[in-house]
C-alpha positions in Angstrom: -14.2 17.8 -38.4 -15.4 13.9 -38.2 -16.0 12.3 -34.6 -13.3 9.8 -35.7 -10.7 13.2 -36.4 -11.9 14.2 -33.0 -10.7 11.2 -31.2 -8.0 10.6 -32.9 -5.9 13.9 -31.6 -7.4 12.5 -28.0 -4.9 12.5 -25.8 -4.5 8.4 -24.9 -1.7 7.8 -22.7 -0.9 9.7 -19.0 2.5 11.0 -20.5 0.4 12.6 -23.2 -2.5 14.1 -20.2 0.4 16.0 -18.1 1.3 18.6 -20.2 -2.0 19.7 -20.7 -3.4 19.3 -17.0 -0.1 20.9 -16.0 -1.0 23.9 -17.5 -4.6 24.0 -16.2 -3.1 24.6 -13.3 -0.2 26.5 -13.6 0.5 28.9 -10.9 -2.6 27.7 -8.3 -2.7 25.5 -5.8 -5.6 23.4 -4.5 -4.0 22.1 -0.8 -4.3 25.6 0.3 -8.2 25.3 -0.2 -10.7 25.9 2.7 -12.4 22.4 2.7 -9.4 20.8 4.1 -10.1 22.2 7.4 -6.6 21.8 8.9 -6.4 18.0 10.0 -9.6 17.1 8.7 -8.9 14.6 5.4 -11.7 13.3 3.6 -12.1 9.3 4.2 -10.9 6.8 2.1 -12.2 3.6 1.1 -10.5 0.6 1.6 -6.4 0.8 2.2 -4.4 3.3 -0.2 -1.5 2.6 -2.0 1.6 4.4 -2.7 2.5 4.0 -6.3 2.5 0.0 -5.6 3.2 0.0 -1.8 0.7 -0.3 0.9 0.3 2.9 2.9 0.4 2.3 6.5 -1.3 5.4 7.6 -4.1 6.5 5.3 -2.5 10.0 4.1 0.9 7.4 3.1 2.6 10.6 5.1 5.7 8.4 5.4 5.6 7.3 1.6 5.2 10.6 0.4 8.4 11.4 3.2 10.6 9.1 1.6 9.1 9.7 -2.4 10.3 13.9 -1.8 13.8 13.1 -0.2 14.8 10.9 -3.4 13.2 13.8 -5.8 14.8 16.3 -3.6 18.4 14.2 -3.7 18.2 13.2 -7.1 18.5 9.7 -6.3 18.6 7.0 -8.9 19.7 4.1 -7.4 17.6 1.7 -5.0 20.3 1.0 -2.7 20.3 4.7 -1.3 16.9 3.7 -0.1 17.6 0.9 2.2 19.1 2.9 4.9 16.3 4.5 5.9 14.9 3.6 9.1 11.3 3.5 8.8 9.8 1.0 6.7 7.2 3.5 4.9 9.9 5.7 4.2 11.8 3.5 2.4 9.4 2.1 0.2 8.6 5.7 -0.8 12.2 6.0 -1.6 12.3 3.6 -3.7 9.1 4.4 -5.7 10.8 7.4 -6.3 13.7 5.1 -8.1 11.6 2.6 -9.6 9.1 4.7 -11.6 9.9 5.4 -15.3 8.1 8.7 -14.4 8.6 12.1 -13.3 7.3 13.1 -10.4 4.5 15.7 -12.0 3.0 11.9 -13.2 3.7 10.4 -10.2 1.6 12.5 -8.5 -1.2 12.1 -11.0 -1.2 8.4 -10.8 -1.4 8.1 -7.1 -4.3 10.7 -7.3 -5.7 8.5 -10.2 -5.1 5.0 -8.3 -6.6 6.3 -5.0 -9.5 8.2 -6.6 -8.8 11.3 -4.6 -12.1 13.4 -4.9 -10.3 16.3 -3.5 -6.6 17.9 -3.2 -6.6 17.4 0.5 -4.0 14.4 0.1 -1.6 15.6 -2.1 1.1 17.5 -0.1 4.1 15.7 1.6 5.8 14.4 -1.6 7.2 17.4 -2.9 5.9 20.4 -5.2 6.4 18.2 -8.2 4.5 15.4 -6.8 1.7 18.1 -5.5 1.3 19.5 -8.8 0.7 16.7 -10.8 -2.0 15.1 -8.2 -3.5 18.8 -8.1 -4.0 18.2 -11.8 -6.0 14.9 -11.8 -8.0 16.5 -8.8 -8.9 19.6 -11.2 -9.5 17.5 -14.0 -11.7 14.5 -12.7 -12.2 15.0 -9.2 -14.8 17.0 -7.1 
């Protein structure tokens, strides 16, 4: 097989990555870890972002709030977003609606974006969210 052959059948896109980091870690989870150490987070550099918004709080706690209520409710539409009282929560929400992604990708992107060297971070948006940020951690973090 030719280098060329090789990277051509290269996975290129982060729709084409999930499957197969999905099923790297089928059936574990990371957050559970020792390494966390309860409260303890790892720092971050500079001020995260939430799939476009700023996080007000480094772990986006709020963000993530908001993203697992819409994934939870299976809401599409924006609007169901802008009663929620807290700011963070809201823009979360709305992530949720905007994205042309599922949540598994979601979840890979924020980890991606925010160059999470750990798994520490990725609970509080849902299971789907976790698993897909749990991938990107397996893959390319520690």
């Amino acid at each position: 097989m030719t280098r060329s052959s090789i990277l051509a059948m290269r996975p290129r896109s982060l729709t084409q990555w999930m499957p197969i980091l999905l099923a790297l870690c089928a059936g574990s989870s990371l957050a559970g870890d020792a390494g966390c150490g309860g409260d303890v987070r790892h720092e971050t550099k500079g001020t995260r972002m939430f799939l476009g918004y700023v996080c007000r709080e480094p772990e986006c706690a709020a963000h993530k709030a908001g993203f697992a209520w819409a994934d939870r409710h299976g809401v599409t539409e924006a609007a169901a977003c802008a009663q929620a009282e807290e700011v963070a929560f809201g823009e979360g929400c709305r992530a949720f609606t905007e994205l042309a992604a599922t949540a598994e990708q979601s979840g890979f992107e924020w980890a991606r974006a925010n160059a999470l060297p750990d798994d520490c971070s990725c609970d509080g948006a849902g299971p789907r969210f976790a698993a897909g940020c749990e991938a990107f951690v397996r893959a390319f973090g520690r």
